[in-house]
N, C-alpha and C positions, 0 to 999 in steps of 0.2 A: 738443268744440267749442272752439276756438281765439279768446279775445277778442281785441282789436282791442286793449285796455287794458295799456297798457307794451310792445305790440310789437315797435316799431323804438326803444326805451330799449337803450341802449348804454353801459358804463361804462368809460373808458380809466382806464390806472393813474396820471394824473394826475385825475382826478375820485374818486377811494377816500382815506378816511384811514384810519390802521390806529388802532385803540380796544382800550383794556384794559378786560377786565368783571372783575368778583368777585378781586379788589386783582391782577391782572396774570396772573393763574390763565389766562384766557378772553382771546385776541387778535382781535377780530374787524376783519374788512376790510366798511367803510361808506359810503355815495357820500356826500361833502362837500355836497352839494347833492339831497337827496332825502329818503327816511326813513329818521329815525337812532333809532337804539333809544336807551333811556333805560331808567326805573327798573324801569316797570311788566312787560315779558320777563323781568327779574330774579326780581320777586316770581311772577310767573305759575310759569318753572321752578323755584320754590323749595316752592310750594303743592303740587307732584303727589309723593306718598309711593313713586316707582316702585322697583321693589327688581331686584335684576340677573335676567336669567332673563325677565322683563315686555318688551311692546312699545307704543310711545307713538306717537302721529300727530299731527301738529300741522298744524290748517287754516292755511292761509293761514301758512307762515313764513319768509316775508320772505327775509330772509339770514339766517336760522339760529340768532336769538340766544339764543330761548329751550331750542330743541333742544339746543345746544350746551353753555349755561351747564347743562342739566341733564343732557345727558351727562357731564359734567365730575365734579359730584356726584354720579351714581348711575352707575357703573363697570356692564360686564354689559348694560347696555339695546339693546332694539331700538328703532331711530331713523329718521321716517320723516316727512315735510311733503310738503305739498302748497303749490304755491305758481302764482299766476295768471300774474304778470309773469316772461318766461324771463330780464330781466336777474337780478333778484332770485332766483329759481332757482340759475343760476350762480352768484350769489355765494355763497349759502349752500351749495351744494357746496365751492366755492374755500375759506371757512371752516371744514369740515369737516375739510378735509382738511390746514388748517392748524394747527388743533387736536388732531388726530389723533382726529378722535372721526367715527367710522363713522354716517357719517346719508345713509338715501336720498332723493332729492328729487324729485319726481313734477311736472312742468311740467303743472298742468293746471286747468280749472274747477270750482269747487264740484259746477256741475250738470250736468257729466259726466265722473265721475270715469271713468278708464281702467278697465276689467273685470278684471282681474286684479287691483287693487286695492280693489275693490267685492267681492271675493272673499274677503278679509282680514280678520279680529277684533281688535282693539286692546283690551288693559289698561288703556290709558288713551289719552282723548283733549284733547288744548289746544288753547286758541282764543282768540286777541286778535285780535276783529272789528272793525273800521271803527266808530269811535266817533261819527260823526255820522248822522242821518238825510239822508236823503237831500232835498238844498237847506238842509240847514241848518250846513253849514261853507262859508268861501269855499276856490274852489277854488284850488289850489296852482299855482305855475308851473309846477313840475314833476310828471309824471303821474304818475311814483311813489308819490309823496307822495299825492296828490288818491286816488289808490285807496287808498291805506291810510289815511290818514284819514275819508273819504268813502264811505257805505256807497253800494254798488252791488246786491252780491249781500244781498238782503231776508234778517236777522239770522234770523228763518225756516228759511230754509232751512241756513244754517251749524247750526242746533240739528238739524234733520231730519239731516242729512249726520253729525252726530257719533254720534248717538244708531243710526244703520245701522251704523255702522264699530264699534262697541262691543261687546265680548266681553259676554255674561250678566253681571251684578252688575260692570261695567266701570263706571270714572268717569270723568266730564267736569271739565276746570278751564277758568274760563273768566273774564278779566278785561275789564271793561269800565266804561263810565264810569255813576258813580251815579244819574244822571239815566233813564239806558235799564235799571231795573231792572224797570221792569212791563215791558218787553217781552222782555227776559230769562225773567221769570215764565213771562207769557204762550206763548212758546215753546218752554219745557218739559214744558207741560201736556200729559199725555197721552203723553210722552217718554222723558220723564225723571221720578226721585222722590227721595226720603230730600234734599232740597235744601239746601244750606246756603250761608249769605250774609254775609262777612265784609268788612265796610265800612272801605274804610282813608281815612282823611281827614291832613292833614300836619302838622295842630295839636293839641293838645285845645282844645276848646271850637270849634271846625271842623266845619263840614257835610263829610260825606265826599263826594271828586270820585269815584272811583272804587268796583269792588266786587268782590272774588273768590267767584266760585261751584265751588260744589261738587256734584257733582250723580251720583246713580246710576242705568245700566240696572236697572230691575226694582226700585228701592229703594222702601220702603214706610213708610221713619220721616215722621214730621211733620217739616217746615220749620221750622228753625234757623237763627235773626238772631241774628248773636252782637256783643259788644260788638268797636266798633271797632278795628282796627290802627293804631295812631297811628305815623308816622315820624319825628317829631323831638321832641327833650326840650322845647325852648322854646315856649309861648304866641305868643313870635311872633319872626322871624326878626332872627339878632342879627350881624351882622359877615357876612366872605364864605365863612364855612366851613360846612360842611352841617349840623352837629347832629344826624345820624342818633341816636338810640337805639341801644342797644348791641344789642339783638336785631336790628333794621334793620340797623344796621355787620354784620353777622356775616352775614348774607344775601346782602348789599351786595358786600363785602370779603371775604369768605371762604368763601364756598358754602354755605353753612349754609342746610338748609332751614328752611322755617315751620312750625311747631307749629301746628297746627288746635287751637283751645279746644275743653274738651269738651263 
Protein backbone atom coordinates (compact mmCIF):
# COMPACT_ATOMS: atom_id res chain seq x y z
CA UNK A 1 0.00 0.00 0.00
CA UNK A 2 1.44 3.32 -0.87
CA UNK A 3 0.51 6.20 1.68
CA UNK A 4 -0.33 9.52 0.60
CA UNK A 5 2.26 10.63 3.63
CA UNK A 6 5.44 12.56 2.15
CA UNK A 7 4.54 11.66 -1.30
CA UNK A 8 5.14 14.51 -3.52
CA UNK A 9 8.10 15.61 -0.58
CA UNK A 10 10.95 16.60 -2.79
CA UNK A 11 14.51 17.65 -1.46
CA UNK A 12 16.65 19.85 -3.74
CA UNK A 13 20.45 20.18 -2.82
CA UNK A 14 19.76 23.60 -1.73
CA UNK A 15 17.11 22.32 0.91
CA UNK A 16 20.02 19.37 2.59
CA UNK A 17 22.62 20.54 5.02
CA UNK A 18 25.45 18.16 5.38
CA UNK A 19 25.88 17.21 9.46
CA UNK A 20 28.68 15.38 11.28
CA UNK A 21 27.56 12.54 13.73
CA UNK A 22 29.86 10.67 16.23
CA UNK A 23 32.95 13.59 16.17
CA UNK A 24 32.92 13.74 12.09
CA UNK A 25 33.17 9.79 11.79
CA UNK A 26 29.47 9.75 10.29
CA UNK A 27 28.50 12.70 7.50
CA UNK A 28 25.01 12.67 7.09
CA UNK A 29 22.98 14.77 4.29
CA UNK A 30 19.60 16.26 6.28
CA UNK A 31 16.61 18.47 4.85
CA UNK A 32 17.31 22.14 6.70
CA UNK A 33 13.68 22.31 7.07
CA UNK A 34 12.15 18.73 8.17
CA UNK A 35 13.48 15.96 10.48
CA UNK A 36 16.73 16.34 11.62
CA UNK A 37 18.24 13.82 13.80
CA UNK A 38 19.69 14.69 17.07
CA UNK A 39 20.85 12.57 20.09
CA UNK A 40 18.35 9.97 20.51
CA UNK A 41 19.40 7.79 16.64
CA UNK A 42 22.84 7.99 18.40
CA UNK A 43 21.96 6.45 21.62
CA UNK A 44 19.46 4.05 19.86
CA UNK A 45 22.58 2.64 17.37
CA UNK A 46 24.71 2.61 20.23
CA UNK A 47 22.27 0.27 22.40
CA UNK A 48 22.17 -2.71 19.82
CA UNK A 49 25.37 -5.25 20.74
CA UNK A 50 25.38 -6.42 16.73
CA UNK A 51 28.52 -8.35 16.12
CA UNK A 52 29.57 -8.55 12.15
CA UNK A 53 28.24 -11.84 10.43
CA UNK A 54 24.32 -10.35 12.32
CA UNK A 55 21.50 -8.57 10.32
CA UNK A 56 19.66 -5.50 11.61
CA UNK A 57 16.22 -3.89 10.32
CA UNK A 58 15.30 -0.67 11.32
CA UNK A 59 11.41 0.44 11.09
CA UNK A 60 10.90 3.51 10.02
CA UNK A 61 14.71 5.05 9.16
CA UNK A 62 14.26 8.19 8.10
CA UNK A 63 17.62 9.09 6.35
CA UNK A 64 19.59 6.57 7.70
CA UNK A 65 21.14 7.96 10.93
CA UNK A 66 20.81 5.24 13.08
CA UNK A 67 21.58 2.46 10.54
CA UNK A 68 24.47 4.21 9.55
CA UNK A 69 26.17 5.56 12.83
CA UNK A 70 25.80 1.76 13.73
CA UNK A 71 27.21 0.46 10.60
CA UNK A 72 30.08 2.60 11.28
CA UNK A 73 30.76 0.80 14.65
CA UNK A 74 29.89 -2.60 14.05
CA UNK A 75 31.93 -3.38 10.60
CA UNK A 76 30.41 -6.86 8.93
CA UNK A 77 26.56 -6.12 9.43
CA UNK A 78 23.77 -6.57 7.43
CA UNK A 79 21.77 -3.22 6.88
CA UNK A 80 18.25 -2.93 6.06
CA UNK A 81 15.12 -0.02 6.89
CA UNK A 82 12.22 0.35 5.87
CA UNK A 83 11.12 3.67 5.59
CA UNK A 84 7.38 5.28 4.54
CA UNK A 85 8.29 8.72 2.91
CA UNK A 86 10.33 7.85 -0.74
CA UNK A 87 12.01 11.47 -0.07
CA UNK A 88 13.44 10.17 3.24
CA UNK A 89 14.07 6.77 1.60
CA UNK A 90 16.30 8.43 -0.89
CA UNK A 91 18.11 10.15 1.33
CA UNK A 92 19.15 7.43 3.50
CA UNK A 93 20.30 5.54 0.44
CA UNK A 94 22.25 8.85 -0.73
CA UNK A 95 23.74 8.67 3.03
CA UNK A 96 24.61 5.25 2.57
CA UNK A 97 26.33 5.52 0.02
CA UNK A 98 28.22 8.44 1.30
CA UNK A 99 29.35 6.78 4.00
CA UNK A 100 30.23 3.79 2.34
CA UNK A 101 28.17 1.80 4.54
CA UNK A 102 26.02 -0.87 2.52
CA UNK A 103 22.37 -0.29 3.78
CA UNK A 104 19.19 -1.57 1.88
CA UNK A 105 16.25 0.72 2.07
CA UNK A 106 12.80 -0.75 1.33
CA UNK A 107 10.26 2.31 0.45
CA UNK A 108 7.34 0.96 2.10
CA UNK A 109 4.36 0.71 4.89
CA UNK A 110 4.57 -0.89 8.20
CA UNK A 111 1.26 -2.61 7.11
CA UNK A 112 2.35 -3.97 4.04
CA UNK A 113 5.64 -4.83 4.11
CA UNK A 114 6.79 -6.16 0.46
CA UNK A 115 6.86 -10.21 0.47
CA UNK A 116 10.15 -10.88 -0.05
CA UNK A 117 10.94 -9.06 3.00
CA UNK A 118 8.08 -10.59 5.15
CA UNK A 119 10.23 -13.61 4.26
CA UNK A 120 13.42 -12.46 5.98
CA UNK A 121 14.64 -13.08 9.90
CA UNK A 122 16.57 -10.27 11.60
CA UNK A 123 19.11 -10.54 14.58
CA UNK A 124 18.15 -7.54 15.50
CA UNK A 125 15.48 -5.17 15.03
CA UNK A 126 15.30 -0.86 15.89
CA UNK A 127 12.84 1.34 16.17
CA UNK A 128 12.32 5.07 16.98
CA UNK A 129 8.52 5.53 16.51
CA UNK A 130 6.71 8.65 16.39
CA UNK A 131 6.79 10.03 19.81
CA UNK A 132 3.26 11.65 20.03
CA UNK A 133 -0.11 10.04 20.23
CA UNK A 134 -1.98 10.79 17.84
CA UNK A 135 -3.68 14.65 18.33
CA UNK A 136 -1.48 15.17 20.87
CA UNK A 137 1.68 17.05 19.07
CA UNK A 138 0.84 20.18 16.78
CA UNK A 139 1.28 19.33 13.51
CA UNK A 140 4.47 20.58 11.60
CA UNK A 141 4.55 22.62 8.47
CA UNK A 142 6.35 20.39 7.05
CA UNK A 143 4.94 16.57 6.51
CA UNK A 144 8.05 15.13 7.03
CA UNK A 145 8.30 16.20 10.16
CA UNK A 146 4.46 15.86 11.26
CA UNK A 147 5.09 11.90 10.28
CA UNK A 148 7.95 11.43 12.24
CA UNK A 149 7.06 13.10 15.04
CA UNK A 150 3.22 12.28 14.88
CA UNK A 151 2.14 8.91 15.40
CA UNK A 152 0.06 7.69 12.54
CA UNK A 153 0.86 4.12 12.29
CA UNK A 154 -0.79 2.81 15.99
CA UNK A 155 2.75 1.87 18.18
CA UNK A 156 0.93 -1.46 18.04
CA UNK A 157 1.49 -2.37 15.19
CA UNK A 158 5.31 -1.18 14.93
CA UNK A 159 5.80 -3.75 17.97
CA UNK A 160 3.60 -6.54 15.85
CA UNK A 161 5.92 -5.88 12.73
CA UNK A 162 9.17 -6.13 14.67
CA UNK A 163 8.47 -9.02 16.72
CA UNK A 164 7.38 -11.05 12.82
CA UNK A 165 10.69 -9.82 11.45
CA UNK A 166 12.79 -11.31 14.44
CA UNK A 167 15.01 -14.34 14.19
CA UNK A 168 14.16 -16.95 17.48
CA UNK A 169 15.87 -15.39 20.67
CA UNK A 170 16.42 -12.09 18.25
CA UNK A 171 16.25 -8.55 19.93
CA UNK A 172 14.22 -5.52 19.66
CA UNK A 173 15.80 -1.78 20.62
CA UNK A 174 13.53 0.59 20.88
CA UNK A 175 13.72 4.30 21.86
CA UNK A 176 10.96 6.35 22.87
CA UNK A 177 9.79 8.97 24.98
CA UNK A 178 9.17 8.12 28.81
CA UNK A 179 5.67 9.14 29.05
CA UNK A 180 4.53 6.12 26.36
CA UNK A 181 6.07 3.53 28.56
CA UNK A 182 2.85 1.66 29.29
CA UNK A 183 2.15 1.52 25.93
CA UNK A 184 5.50 0.23 25.07
CA UNK A 185 4.67 -2.36 27.88
CA UNK A 186 1.43 -3.04 26.77
CA UNK A 187 2.47 -3.94 23.23
CA UNK A 188 4.93 -6.21 24.04
CA UNK A 189 2.86 -8.27 25.95
CA UNK A 190 2.43 -11.52 24.51
CA UNK A 191 5.41 -10.54 21.85
CA UNK A 192 7.97 -9.93 23.13
CA UNK A 193 9.95 -11.07 26.85
CA UNK A 194 13.16 -10.93 28.99
CA UNK A 195 12.30 -6.88 28.72
CA UNK A 196 14.54 -4.36 29.76
CA UNK A 197 13.99 -0.55 30.57
CA UNK A 198 16.70 1.93 30.65
CA UNK A 199 15.45 5.45 31.47
CA UNK A 200 17.77 8.25 30.28
CA UNK A 201 16.75 11.61 31.73
CA UNK A 202 19.48 14.71 31.03
CA UNK A 203 20.13 15.68 34.76
CA UNK A 204 20.36 13.94 37.92
CA UNK A 205 17.65 14.65 39.96
CA UNK A 206 15.46 14.75 36.53
CA UNK A 207 12.36 12.86 35.59
CA UNK A 208 13.45 10.87 32.51
CA UNK A 209 11.98 12.28 28.97
CA UNK A 210 12.79 9.32 27.19
CA UNK A 211 13.39 5.29 27.44
CA UNK A 212 15.46 2.53 25.79
CA UNK A 213 13.97 -0.97 25.52
CA UNK A 214 15.32 -3.94 25.19
CA UNK A 215 13.36 -6.63 24.60
CA UNK A 216 13.55 -10.60 23.24
CA UNK A 217 11.82 -13.06 20.82
CA UNK A 218 11.09 -15.92 23.13
CA UNK A 219 12.76 -14.36 26.28
CA UNK A 220 11.55 -15.60 29.56
CA UNK A 221 13.74 -13.44 32.20
CA UNK A 222 11.60 -11.12 34.52
CA UNK A 223 11.43 -7.27 33.57
CA UNK A 224 14.34 -5.14 34.32
CA UNK A 225 14.19 -1.21 35.24
CA UNK A 226 17.54 -0.36 35.68
CA UNK A 227 18.76 2.76 37.17
CA UNK A 228 18.86 5.66 34.93
CA UNK A 229 21.41 6.96 31.94
CA UNK A 230 22.03 10.40 32.96
CA UNK A 231 23.73 12.67 29.92
CA UNK A 232 25.35 15.42 31.45
CA UNK A 233 27.67 15.91 34.52
CA UNK A 234 25.79 19.20 35.89
CA UNK A 235 22.42 19.41 37.97
CA UNK A 236 21.71 22.06 35.72
CA UNK A 237 22.80 23.56 32.66
CA UNK A 238 25.88 25.89 32.86
CA UNK A 239 27.23 28.09 29.88
CA UNK A 240 26.78 27.12 25.99
CA UNK A 241 28.74 23.83 25.83
CA UNK A 242 27.02 20.40 26.21
CA UNK A 243 28.53 18.81 29.28
CA UNK A 244 28.00 15.43 28.08
CA UNK A 245 29.57 12.74 30.62
CA UNK A 246 32.27 11.23 29.46
CA UNK A 247 30.59 7.89 28.61
CA UNK A 248 27.80 10.03 26.68
CA UNK A 249 31.02 12.08 24.94
CA UNK A 250 32.32 8.58 23.77
CA UNK A 251 28.95 7.53 22.18
CA UNK A 252 28.40 11.02 21.06
CA UNK A 253 31.86 11.54 19.64
CA UNK A 254 33.41 8.47 19.05
CA UNK A 255 31.07 5.56 18.37
CA UNK A 256 31.43 3.95 21.35
CA UNK A 257 28.68 1.69 22.18
CA UNK A 258 26.38 1.60 25.45
CA UNK A 259 27.02 -0.88 28.14
CA UNK A 260 23.71 -2.27 29.19
CA UNK A 261 23.81 -2.53 33.30
CA UNK A 262 23.61 -5.94 34.46
Amino acid sequence: MKSPWGADLVFGDDQLSRDAFLGGQVTLLQPKNGYRAGVDPVLLAASVPAKAGQSVLELGCGAGQALICLGRRAGGIRLTGVELQPAYADLARQNGALNDVDLNVVQADLSELPSDLRQIRFDHVIANPPYYRPGAHSPAQDGGRSVALGEQTPLDLWLDTASRRLAPKGYLHLIQRADRLSDVLRACDGRLGSLEILPVTPRVGRAAELILLRARKGGRADLKLHAPLVLHENPEHRGDHPDYRPEIEAILRQGQGLNWPK
